[in-house]
N, C-alpha and C positions, 0 to 999 in steps of 0.2 A: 501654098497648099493648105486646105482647109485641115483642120485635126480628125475630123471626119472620115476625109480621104483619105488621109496617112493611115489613118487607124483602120481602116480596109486594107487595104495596100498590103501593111504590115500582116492583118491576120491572113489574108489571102497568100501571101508569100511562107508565112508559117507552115500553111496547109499542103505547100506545093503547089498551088494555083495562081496561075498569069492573072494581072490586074486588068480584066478587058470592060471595054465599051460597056457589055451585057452584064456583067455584075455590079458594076458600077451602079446599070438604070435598076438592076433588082435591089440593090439595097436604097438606092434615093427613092423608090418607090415605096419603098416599106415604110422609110420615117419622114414621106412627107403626109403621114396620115398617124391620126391616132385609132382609126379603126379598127378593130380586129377583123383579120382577113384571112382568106386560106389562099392558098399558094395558085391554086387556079383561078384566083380572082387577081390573082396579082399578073400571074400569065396573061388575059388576057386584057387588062388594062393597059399591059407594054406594049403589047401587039395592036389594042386603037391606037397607041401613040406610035404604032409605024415603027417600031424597034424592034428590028430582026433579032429573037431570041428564041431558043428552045428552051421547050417545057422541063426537060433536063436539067438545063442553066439554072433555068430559076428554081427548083427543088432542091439542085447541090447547093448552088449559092443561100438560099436558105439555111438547110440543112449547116451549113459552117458558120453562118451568123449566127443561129442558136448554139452550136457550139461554146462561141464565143463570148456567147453573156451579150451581146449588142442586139439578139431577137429573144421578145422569151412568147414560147411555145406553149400552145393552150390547147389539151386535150379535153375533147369535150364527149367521150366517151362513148360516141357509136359512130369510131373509126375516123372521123374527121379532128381534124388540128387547124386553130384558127393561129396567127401569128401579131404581134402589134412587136412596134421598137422598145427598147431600154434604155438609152441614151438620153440622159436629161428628165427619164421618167421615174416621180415618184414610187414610190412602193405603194401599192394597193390591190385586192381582192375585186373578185370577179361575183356575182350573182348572175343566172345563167335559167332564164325563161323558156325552157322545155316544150312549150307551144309557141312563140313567137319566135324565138331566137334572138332575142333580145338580150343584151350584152352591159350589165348597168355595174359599173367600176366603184369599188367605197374603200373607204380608210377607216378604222373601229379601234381607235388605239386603247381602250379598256380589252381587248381581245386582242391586242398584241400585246400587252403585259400579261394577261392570264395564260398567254402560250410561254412566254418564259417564266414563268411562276410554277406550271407543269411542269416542263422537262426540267429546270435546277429542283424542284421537289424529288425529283427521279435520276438525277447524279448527270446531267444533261447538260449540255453547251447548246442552244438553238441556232443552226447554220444558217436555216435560209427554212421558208417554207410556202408553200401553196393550199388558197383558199378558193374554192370554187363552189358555190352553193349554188346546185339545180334548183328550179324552183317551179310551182304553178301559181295562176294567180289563184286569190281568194274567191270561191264561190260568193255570191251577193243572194 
């Protein structure tokens, strides 16, 4: 058994939830891709692939893998949530094209020591944080 698996298996038995068939293809869908996607696009990409799921399945089964730190959740602020995996995924900040939808991922480690430089200036411990910069392009 893959560590993968297990590591499904287990949070899904944590939550109370049977390890079935359909959560199984919603979570191998979600990390055989580094896209960000929303949950209806995940919906029906199982359903071209012929795998009997409801729309249900794949929102809870989401829903609990964000829980779980193994999906992180992308609020993009007029009501839609795009989702990409965590497993094996570096840490990095989102830049977020407000006309396109375009979705351009960076790492800025001079701005991740000035965010701990802030909060220990402010009697802080830095847990975790989220970087989402809206953006437009540049007028020419």
């Amino acid at each position: 058994m893959t560590r993968s698996k297990s590591l499904l298996i287990n949070i899904l038995r944590n939550e109370g939830l049977r390890y079935t068939s359909q959560r199984r293809a919603v979570w191998n869908e979600l990390k055989s891709s580094a896209d960000h996607r929303d949950a209806e696009d995940i919906y029906l990409c199982l359903r071209r692939k012929k795998i009997r799921v409801s729309r249900a399945t794949v929102y809870r089964t989401i829903d609990v893998l964000v829980k779980n730190n193994l999906v992180r959740k992308m609020e993009l602020g007029d009501g839609r949530a795009l989702y990409e995996p965590r497993i094996g995924n570096e840490h990095h900040d989102h830049i977020i094209c407000l006309e396109t939808g375009k979705i351009t991922e960076f790492y800025n480690e001079d701005l991740e020591q000035l965010q701990e430089k802030i909060v220990k200036q402010r009697g802080y411990e830095l847990v975790r944080h989220v970087h989402q910069l809206f953006v437009r392009p540049l007028k020419k």
